[in-house]
VMD Tcl script that builds the backbone (N, CA, C; Angstrom):
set m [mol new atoms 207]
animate dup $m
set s [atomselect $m all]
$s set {name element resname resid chain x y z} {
  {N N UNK 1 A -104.422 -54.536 -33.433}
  {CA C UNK 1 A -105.637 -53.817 -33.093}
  {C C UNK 1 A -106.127 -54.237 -31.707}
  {N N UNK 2 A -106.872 -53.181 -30.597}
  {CA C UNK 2 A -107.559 -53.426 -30.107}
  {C C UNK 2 A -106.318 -53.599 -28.776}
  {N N UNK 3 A -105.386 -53.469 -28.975}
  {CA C UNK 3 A -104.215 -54.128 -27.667}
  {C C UNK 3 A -103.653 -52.830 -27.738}
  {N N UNK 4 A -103.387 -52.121 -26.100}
  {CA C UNK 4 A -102.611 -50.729 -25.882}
  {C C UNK 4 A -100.994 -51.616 -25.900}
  {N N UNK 5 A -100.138 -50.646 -26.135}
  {CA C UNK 5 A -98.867 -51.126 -25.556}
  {C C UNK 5 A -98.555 -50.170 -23.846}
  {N N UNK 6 A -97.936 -50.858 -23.330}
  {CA C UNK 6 A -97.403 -50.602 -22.124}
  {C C UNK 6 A -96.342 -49.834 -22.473}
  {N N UNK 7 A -95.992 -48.811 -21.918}
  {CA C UNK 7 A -94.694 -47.931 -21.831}
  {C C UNK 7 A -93.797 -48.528 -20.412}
  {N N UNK 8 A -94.216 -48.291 -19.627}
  {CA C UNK 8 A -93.715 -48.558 -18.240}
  {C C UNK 8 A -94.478 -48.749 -17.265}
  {N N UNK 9 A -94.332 -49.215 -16.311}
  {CA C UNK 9 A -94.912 -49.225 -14.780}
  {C C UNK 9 A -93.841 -48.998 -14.146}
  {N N UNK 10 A -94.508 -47.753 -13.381}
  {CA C UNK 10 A -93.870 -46.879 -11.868}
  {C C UNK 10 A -94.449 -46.552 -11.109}
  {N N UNK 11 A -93.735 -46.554 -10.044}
  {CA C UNK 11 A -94.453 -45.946 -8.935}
  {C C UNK 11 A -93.851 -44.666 -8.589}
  {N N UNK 12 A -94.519 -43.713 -8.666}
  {CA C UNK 12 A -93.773 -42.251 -8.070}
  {C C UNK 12 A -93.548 -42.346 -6.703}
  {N N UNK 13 A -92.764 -42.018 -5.798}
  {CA C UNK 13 A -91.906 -41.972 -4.992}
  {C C UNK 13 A -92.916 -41.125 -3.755}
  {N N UNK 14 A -93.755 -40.333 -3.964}
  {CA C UNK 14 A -94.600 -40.090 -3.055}
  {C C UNK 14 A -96.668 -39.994 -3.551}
  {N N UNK 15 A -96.376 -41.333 -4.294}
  {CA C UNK 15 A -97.634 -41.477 -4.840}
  {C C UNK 15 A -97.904 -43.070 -5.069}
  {N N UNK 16 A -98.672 -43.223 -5.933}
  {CA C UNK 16 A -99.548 -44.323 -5.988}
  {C C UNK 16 A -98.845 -45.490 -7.241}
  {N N UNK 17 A -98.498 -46.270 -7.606}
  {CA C UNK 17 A -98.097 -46.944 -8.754}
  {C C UNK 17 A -99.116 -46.399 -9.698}
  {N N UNK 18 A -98.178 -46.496 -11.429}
  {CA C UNK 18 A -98.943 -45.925 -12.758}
  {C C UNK 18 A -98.304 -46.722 -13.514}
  {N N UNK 19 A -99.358 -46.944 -14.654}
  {CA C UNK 19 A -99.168 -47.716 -15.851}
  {C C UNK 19 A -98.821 -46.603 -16.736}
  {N N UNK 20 A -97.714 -46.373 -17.336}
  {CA C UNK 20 A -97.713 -45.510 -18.935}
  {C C UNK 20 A -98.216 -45.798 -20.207}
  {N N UNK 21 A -99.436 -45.428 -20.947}
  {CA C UNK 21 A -99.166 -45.934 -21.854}
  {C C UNK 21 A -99.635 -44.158 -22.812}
  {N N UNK 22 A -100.062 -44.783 -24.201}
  {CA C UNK 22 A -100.328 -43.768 -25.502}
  {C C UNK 22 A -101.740 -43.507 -25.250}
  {N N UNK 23 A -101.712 -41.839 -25.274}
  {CA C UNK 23 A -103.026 -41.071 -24.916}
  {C C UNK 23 A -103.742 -41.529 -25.854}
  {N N UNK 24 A -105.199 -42.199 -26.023}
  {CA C UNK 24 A -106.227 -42.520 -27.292}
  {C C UNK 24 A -107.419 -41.482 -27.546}
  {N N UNK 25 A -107.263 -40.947 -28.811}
  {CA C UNK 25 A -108.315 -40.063 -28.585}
  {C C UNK 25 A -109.707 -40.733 -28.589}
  {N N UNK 26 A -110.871 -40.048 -28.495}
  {CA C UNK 26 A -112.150 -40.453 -29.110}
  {C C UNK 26 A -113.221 -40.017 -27.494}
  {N N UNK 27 A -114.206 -40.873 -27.526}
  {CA C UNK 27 A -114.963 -40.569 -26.340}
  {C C UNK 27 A -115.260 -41.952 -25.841}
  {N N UNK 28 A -115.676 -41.640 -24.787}
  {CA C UNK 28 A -116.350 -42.994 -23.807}
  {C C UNK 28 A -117.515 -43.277 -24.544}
  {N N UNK 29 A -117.513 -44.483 -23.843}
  {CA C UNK 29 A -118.928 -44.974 -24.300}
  {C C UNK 29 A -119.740 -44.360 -23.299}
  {N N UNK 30 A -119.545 -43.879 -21.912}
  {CA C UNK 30 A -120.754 -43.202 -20.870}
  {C C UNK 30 A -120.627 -42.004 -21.693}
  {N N UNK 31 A -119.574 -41.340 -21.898}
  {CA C UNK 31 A -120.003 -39.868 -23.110}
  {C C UNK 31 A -121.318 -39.610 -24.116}
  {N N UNK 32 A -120.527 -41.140 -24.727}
  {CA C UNK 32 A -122.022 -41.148 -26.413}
  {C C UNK 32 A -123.373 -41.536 -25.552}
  {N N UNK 33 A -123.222 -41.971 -24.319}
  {CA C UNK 33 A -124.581 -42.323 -24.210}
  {C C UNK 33 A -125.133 -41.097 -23.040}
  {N N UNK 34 A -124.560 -40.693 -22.822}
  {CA C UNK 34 A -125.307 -38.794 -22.032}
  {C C UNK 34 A -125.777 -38.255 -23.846}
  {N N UNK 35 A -125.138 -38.097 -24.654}
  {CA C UNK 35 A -125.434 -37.545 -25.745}
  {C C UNK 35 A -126.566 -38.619 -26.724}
  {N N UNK 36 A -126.613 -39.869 -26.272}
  {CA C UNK 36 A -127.519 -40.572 -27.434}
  {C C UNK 36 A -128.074 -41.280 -26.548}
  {N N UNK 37 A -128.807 -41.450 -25.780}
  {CA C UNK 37 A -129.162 -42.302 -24.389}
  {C C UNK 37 A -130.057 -43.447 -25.570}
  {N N UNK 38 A -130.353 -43.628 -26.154}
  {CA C UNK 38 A -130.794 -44.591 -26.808}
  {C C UNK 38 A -130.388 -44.662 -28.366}
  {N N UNK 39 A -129.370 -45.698 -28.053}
  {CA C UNK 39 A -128.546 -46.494 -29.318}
  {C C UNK 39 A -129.605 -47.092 -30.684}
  {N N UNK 40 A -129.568 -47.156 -31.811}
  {CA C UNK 40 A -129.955 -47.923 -32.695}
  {C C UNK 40 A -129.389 -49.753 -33.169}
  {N N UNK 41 A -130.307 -49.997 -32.941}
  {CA C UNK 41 A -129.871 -51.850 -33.242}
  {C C UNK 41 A -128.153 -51.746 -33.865}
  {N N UNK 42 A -128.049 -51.233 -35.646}
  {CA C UNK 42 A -126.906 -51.055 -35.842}
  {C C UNK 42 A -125.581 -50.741 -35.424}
  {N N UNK 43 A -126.024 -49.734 -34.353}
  {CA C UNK 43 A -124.569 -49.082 -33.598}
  {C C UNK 43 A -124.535 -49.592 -32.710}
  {N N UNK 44 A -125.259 -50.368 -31.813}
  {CA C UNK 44 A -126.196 -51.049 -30.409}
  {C C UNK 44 A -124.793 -52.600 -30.917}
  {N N UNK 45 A -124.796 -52.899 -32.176}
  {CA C UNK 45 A -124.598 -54.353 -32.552}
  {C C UNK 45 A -122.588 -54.174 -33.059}
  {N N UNK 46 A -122.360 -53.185 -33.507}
  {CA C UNK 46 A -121.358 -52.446 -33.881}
  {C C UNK 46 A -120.150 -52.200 -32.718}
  {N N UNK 47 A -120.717 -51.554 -31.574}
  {CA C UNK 47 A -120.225 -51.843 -30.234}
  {C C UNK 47 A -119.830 -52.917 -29.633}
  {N N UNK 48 A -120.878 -53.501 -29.862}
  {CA C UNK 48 A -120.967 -55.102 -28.771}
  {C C UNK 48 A -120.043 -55.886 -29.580}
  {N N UNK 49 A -119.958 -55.734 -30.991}
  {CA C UNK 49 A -118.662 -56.779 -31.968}
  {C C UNK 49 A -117.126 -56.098 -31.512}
  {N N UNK 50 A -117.244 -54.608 -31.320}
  {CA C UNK 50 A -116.019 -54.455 -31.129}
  {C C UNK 50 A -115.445 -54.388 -29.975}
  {N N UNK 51 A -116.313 -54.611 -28.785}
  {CA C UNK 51 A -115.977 -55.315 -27.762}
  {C C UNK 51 A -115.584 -56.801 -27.591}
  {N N UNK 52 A -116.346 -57.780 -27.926}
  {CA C UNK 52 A -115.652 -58.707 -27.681}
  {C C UNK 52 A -114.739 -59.033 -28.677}
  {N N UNK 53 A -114.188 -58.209 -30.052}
  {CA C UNK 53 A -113.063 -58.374 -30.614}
  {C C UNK 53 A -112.238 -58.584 -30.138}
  {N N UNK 54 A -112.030 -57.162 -29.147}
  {CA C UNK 54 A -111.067 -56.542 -28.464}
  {C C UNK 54 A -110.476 -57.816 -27.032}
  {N N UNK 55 A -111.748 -58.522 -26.214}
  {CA C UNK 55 A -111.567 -59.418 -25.564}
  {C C UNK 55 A -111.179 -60.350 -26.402}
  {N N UNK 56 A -111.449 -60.962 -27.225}
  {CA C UNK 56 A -110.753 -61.515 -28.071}
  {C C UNK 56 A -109.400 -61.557 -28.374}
  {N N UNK 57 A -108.835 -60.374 -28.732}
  {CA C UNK 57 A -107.671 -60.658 -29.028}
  {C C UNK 57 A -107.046 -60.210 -27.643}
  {N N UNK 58 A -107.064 -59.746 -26.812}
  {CA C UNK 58 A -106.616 -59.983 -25.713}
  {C C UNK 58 A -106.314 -61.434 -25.154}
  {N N UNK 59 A -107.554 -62.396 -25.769}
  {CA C UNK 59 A -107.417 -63.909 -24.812}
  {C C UNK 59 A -106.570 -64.382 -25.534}
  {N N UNK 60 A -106.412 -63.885 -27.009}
  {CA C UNK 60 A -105.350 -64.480 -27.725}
  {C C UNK 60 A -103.862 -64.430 -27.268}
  {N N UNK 61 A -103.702 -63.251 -26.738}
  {CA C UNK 61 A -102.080 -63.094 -26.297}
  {C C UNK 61 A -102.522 -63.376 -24.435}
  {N N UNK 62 A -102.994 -63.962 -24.061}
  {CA C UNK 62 A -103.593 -64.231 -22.759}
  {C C UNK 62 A -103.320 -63.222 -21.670}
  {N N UNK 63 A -103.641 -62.536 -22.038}
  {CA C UNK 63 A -104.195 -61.524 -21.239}
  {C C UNK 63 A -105.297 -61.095 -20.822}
  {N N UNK 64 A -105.916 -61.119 -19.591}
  {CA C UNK 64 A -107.114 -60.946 -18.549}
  {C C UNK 64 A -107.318 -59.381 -18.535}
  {N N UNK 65 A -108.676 -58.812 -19.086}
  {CA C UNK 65 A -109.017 -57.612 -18.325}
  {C C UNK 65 A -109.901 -57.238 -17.495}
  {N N UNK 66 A -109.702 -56.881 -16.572}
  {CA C UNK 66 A -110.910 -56.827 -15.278}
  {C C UNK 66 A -111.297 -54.993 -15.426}
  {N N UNK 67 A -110.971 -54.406 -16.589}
  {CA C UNK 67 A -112.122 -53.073 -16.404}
  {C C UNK 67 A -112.102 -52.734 -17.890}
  {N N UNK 68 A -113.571 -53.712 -18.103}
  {CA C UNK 68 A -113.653 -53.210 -19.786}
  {C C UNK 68 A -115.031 -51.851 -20.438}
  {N N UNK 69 A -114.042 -51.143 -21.257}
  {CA C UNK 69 A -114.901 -49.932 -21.429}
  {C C UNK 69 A -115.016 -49.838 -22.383}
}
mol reanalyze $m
mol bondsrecalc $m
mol representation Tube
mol addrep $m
């Protein structure tokens, strides 16, 4: 949970380097919050656990993320 897998890294040949990975559905969190601009404690607390899960098990397999969403 919570860890994408990597497909590949390339660089296209007249472009920029890309990471491949598996399309995830769902929405952003800037999405739900144009649509709910003010969260409830519960979902407010719900978020914030499954964020630092997610850092979590990232530090577990030591891996650093510098753009968390």
């Amino acid at each position: 949970d919570y860890i994408v897998p990597i497909w590949a890294v390339c660089e296209a040949a007249d472009g920029p380097p890309y990471i491949a990975m598996p399309l995830l559905q769902g929405a952003t969190l800037h999405a739900r919050l144009k649509r709910e601009p003010v969260m409830g404690l519960g979902r407010l607390t719900k978020v914030a656990r499954e964020v630092a899960d997610g850092l979590a098990a990232a530090h577990e397999r030591s891996l650093i993320h510098r753009d968390i969403k």
